[in-house]
PAMARSE-93203 format. One line per 4 residues: for each residue x, y negated, z negated of N, C-alpha, C, CB. Coordinates in nm, 4 decimals, padded with zeros to 6 digits, always signed. Glycine has a CB too. Layout:
<pts>
X,Y,Z,X,Y,Z,X,Y,Z,X,Y,Z; ...
</pts>
This chain:
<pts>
-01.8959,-00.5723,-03.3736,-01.7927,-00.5085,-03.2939,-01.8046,-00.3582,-03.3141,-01.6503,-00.5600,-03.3324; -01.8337,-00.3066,-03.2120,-01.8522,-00.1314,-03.2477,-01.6973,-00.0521,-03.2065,-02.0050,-00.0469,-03.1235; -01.7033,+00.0184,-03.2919,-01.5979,+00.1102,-03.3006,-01.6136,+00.1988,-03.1616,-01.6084,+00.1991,-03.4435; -01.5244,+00.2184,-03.0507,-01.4734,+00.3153,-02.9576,-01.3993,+00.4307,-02.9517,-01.4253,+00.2695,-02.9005
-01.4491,+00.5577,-02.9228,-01.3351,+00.6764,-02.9262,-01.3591,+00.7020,-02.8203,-01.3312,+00.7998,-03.0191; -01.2779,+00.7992,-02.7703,-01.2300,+00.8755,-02.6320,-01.2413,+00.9772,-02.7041,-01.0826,+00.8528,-02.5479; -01.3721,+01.0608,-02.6074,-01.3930,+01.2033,-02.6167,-01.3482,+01.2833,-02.5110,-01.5212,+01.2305,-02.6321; -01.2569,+01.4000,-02.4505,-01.2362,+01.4373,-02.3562,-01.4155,+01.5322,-02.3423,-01.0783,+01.5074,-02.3607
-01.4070,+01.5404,-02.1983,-01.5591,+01.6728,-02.1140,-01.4335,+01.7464,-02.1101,-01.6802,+01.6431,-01.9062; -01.5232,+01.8550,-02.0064,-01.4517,+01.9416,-01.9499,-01.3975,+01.9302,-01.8607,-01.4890,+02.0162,-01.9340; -01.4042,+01.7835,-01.7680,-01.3000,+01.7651,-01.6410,-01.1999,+01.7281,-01.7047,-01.3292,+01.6620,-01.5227; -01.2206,+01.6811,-01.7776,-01.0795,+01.6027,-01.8562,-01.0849,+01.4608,-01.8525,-00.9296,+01.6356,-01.7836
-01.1951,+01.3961,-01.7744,-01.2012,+01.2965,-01.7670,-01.2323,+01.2197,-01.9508,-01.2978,+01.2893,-01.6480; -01.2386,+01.1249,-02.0189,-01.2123,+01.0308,-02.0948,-01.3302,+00.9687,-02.1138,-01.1166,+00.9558,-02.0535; -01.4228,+01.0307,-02.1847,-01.5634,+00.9650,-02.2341,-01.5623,+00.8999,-02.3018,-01.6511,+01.0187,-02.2794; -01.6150,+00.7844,-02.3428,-01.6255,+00.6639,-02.4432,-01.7135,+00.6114,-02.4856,-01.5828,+00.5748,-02.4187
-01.7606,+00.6988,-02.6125,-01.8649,+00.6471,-02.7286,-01.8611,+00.5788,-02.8106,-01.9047,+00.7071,-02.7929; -01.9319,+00.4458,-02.8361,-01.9373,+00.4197,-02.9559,-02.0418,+00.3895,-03.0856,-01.8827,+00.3524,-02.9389; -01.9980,+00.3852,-03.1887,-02.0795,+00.3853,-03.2998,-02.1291,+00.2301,-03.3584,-01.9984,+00.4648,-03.4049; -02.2592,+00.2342,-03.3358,-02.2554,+00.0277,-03.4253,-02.2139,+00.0635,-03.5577,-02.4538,-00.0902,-03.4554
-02.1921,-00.0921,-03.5499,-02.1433,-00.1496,-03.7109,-02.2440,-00.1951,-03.7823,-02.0425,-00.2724,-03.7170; -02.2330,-00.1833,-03.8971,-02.3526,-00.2294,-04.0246,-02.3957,-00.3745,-03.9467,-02.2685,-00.2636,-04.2288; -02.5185,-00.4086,-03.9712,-02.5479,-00.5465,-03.9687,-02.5059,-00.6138,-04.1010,-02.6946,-00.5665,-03.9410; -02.4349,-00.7805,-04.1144,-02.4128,-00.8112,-04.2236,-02.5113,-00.9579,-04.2417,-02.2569,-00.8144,-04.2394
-02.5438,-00.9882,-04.2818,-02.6219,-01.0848,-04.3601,-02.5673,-01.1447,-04.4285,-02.7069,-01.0512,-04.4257; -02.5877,-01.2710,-04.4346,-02.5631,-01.4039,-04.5051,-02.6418,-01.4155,-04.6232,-02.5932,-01.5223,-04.4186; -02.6350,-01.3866,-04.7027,-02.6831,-01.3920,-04.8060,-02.5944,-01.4698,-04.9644,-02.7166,-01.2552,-04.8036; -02.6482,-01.5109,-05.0709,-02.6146,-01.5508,-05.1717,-02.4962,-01.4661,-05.2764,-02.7337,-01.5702,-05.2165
-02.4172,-01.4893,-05.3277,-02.2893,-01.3675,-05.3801,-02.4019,-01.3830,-05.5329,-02.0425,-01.4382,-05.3956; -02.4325,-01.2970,-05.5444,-02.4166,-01.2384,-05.6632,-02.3498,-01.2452,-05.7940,-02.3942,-01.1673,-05.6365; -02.2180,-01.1839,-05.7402,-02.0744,-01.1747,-05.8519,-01.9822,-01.3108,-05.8231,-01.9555,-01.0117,-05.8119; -02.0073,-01.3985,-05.7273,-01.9051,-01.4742,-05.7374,-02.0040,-01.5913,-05.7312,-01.7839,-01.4562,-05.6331
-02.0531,-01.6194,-05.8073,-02.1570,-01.7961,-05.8319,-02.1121,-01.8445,-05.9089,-02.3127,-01.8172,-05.8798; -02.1265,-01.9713,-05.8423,-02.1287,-02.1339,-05.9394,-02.1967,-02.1732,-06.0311,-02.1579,-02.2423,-05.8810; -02.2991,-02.2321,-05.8877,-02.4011,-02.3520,-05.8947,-02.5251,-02.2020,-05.8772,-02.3860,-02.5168,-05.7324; -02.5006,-02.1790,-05.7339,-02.6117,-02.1075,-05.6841,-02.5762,-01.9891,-05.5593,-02.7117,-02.2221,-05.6319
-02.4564,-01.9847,-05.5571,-02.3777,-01.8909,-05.5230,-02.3572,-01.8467,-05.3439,-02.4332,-01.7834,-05.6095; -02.3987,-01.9977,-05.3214,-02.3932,-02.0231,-05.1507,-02.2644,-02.0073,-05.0989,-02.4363,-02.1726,-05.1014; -02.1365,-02.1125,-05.2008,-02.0239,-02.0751,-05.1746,-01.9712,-01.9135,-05.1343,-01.9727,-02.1228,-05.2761; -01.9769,-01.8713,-05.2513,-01.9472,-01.6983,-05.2602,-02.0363,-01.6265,-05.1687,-01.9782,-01.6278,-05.4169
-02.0890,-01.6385,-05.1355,-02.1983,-01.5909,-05.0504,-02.1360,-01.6125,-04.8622,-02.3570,-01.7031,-05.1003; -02.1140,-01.7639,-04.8446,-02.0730,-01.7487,-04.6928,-01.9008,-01.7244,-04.7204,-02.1189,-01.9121,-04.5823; -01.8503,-01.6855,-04.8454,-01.7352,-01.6718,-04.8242,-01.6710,-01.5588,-04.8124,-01.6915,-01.7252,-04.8892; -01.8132,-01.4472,-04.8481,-01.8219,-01.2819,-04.8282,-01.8065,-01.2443,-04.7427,-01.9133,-01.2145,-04.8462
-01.9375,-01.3341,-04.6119,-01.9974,-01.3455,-04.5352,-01.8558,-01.3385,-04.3978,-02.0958,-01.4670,-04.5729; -01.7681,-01.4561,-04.4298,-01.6659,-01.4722,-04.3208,-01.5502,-01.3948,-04.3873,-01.6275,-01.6365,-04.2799; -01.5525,-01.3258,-04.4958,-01.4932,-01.2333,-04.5425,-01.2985,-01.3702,-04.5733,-01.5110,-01.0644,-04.4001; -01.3050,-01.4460,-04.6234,-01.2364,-01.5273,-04.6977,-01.2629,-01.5930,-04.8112,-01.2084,-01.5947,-04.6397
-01.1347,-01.6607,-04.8963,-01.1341,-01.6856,-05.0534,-01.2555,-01.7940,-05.0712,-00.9715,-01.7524,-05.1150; -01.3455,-01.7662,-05.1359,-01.4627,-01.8709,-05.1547,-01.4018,-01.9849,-05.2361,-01.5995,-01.8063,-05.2364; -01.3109,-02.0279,-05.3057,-01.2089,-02.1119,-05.3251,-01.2148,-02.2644,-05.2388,-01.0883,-02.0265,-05.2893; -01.2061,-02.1440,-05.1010,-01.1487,-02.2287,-04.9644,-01.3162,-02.3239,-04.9426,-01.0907,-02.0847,-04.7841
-01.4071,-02.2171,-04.9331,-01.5297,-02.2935,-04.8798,-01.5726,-02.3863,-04.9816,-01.6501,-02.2008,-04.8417; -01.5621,-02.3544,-05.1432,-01.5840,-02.4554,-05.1912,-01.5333,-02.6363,-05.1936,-01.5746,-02.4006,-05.2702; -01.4095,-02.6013,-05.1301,-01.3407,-02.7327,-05.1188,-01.3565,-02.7749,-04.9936,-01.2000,-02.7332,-05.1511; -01.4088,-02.7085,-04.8773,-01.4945,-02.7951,-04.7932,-01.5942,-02.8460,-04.8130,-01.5243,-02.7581,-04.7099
-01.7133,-02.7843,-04.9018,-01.7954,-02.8513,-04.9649,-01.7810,-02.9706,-05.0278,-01.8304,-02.7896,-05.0295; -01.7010,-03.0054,-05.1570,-01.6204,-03.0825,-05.2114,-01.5624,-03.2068,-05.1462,-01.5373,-03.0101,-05.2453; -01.4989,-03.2115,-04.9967,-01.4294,-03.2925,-04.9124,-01.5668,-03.3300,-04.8332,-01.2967,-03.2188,-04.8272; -01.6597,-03.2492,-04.7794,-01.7675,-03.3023,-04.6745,-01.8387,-03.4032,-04.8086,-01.8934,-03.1500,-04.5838
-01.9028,-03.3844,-04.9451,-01.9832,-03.4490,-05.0572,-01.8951,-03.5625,-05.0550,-02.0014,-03.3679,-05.2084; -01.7465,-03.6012,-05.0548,-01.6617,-03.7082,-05.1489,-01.6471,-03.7303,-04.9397,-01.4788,-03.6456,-05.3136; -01.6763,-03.7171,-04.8598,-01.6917,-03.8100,-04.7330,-01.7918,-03.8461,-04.7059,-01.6582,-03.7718,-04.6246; -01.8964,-03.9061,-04.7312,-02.0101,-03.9413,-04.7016,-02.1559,-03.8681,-04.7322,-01.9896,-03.9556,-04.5898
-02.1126,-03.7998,-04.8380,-02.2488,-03.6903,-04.8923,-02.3273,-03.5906,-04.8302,-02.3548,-03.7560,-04.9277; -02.2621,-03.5730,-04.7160,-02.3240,-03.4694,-04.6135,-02.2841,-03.3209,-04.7138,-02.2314,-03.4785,-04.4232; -02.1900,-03.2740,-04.7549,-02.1891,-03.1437,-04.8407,-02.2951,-03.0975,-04.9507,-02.0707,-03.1483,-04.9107; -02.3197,-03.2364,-05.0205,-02.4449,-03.1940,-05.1085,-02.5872,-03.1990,-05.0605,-02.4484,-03.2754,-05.2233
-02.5918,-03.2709,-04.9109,-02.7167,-03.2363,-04.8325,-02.7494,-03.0741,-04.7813,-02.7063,-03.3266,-04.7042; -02.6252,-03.0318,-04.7230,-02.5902,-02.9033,-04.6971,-02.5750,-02.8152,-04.7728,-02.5086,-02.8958,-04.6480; -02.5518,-02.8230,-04.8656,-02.6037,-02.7535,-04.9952,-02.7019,-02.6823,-05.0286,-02.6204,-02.8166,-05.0690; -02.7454,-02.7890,-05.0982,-02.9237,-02.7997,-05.1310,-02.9987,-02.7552,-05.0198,-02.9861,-02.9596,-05.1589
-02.9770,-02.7600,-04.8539,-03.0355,-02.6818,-04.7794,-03.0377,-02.5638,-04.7331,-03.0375,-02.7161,-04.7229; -02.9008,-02.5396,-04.7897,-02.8041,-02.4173,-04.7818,-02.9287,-02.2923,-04.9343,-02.5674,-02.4955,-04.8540; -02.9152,-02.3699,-05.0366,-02.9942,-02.3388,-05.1635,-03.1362,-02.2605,-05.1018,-03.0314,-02.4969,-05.2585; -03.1968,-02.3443,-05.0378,-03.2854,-02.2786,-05.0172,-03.3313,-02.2070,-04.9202,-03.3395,-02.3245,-05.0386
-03.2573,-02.1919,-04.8430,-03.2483,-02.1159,-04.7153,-03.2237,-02.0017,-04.6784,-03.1877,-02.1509,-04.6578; -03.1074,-01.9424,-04.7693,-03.0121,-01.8538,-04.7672,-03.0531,-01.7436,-04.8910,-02.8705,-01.9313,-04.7813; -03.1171,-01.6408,-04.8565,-03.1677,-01.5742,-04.9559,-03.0669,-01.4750,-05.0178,-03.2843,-01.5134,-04.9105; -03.1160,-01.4833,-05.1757,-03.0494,-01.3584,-05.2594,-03.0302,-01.2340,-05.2094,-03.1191,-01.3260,-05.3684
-02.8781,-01.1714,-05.2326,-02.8664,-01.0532,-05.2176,-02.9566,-00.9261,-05.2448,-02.7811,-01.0487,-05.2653; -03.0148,-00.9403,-05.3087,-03.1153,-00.8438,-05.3374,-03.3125,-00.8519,-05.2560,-03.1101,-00.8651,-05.5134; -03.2925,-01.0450,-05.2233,-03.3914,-01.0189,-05.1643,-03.4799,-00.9677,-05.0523,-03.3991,-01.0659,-05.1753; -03.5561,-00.9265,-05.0279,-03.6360,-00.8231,-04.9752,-03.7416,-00.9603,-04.8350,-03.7510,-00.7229,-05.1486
-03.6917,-01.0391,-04.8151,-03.7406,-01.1753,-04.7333,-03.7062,-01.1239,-04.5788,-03.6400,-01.3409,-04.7831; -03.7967,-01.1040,-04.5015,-03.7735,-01.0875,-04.3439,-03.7599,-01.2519,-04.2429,-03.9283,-00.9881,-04.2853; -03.8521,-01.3123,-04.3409,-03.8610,-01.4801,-04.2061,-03.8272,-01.5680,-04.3420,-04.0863,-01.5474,-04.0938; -03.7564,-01.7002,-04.2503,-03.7484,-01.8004,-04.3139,-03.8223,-01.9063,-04.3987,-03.7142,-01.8314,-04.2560
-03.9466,-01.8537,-04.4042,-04.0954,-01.9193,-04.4648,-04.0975,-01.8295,-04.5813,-04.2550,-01.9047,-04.3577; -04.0727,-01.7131,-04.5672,-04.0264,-01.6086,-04.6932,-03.9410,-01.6527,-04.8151,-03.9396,-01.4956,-04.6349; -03.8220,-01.6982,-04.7160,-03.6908,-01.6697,-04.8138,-03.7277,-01.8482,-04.9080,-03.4790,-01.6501,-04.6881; -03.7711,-01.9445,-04.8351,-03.7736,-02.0301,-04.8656,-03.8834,-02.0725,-04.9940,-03.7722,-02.0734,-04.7594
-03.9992,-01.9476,-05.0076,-04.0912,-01.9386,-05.0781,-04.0203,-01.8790,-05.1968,-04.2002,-01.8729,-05.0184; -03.9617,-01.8008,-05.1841,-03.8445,-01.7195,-05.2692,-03.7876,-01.8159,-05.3257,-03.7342,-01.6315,-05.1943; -03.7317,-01.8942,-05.2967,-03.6359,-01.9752,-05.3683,-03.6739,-02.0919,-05.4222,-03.5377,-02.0041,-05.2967; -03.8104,-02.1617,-05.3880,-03.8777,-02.2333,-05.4694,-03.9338,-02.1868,-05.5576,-03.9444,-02.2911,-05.4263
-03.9290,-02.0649,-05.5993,-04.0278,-02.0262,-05.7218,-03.9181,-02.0159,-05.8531,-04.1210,-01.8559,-05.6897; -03.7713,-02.0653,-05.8121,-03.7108,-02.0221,-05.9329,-03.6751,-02.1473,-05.9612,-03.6007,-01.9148,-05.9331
</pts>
């Protein structure tokens, strides 16, 4: 969502520039990990209490095990904050090596 201002010209007419917003990335939290810090990570991400996402996790695993499938795919998919991974063959090489 880019930010809009109204610049007046010299007619007076009402110019309207705006500035982009950071790109944000999905990436792994860092400061707020568990297991492997997927939770904290998409909970940065949608900018709410990672609390919350963990107990969807929790409710999807204890309904039919789809949360710990999603997980574990989540694990390796979703690269570290710090990592330096452009494609998904990257990040995924990344995360099997640890």
């Amino acid at each position: 969502m880019a930010t809009k201002t109204k610049k007046g010209n010299e007619k007076g007419f009402a110019k309207i520039t705006s500035t982009p917003n950071p790109v944000i990335r999905l990436t792994k939290s860092i400061s707020d990990k568990v297991i492997c810090g997927v939770c904290g990570g998409i909970a940065e991400y949608l900018t709410i209490d990672p609390v919350l996402i963990r107990l969807l996790f929790v409710i999807l695993a204890l309904s039919g095990g789809s949360g710990v499938i999603i997980y574990i795919i989540l694990c390796l998919i979703v690269p570290e904050a710090t990592s330096t991974a452009t494609t998904t063959q990257e990040v995924i090489a990344e995360n099997s090596k640890e």
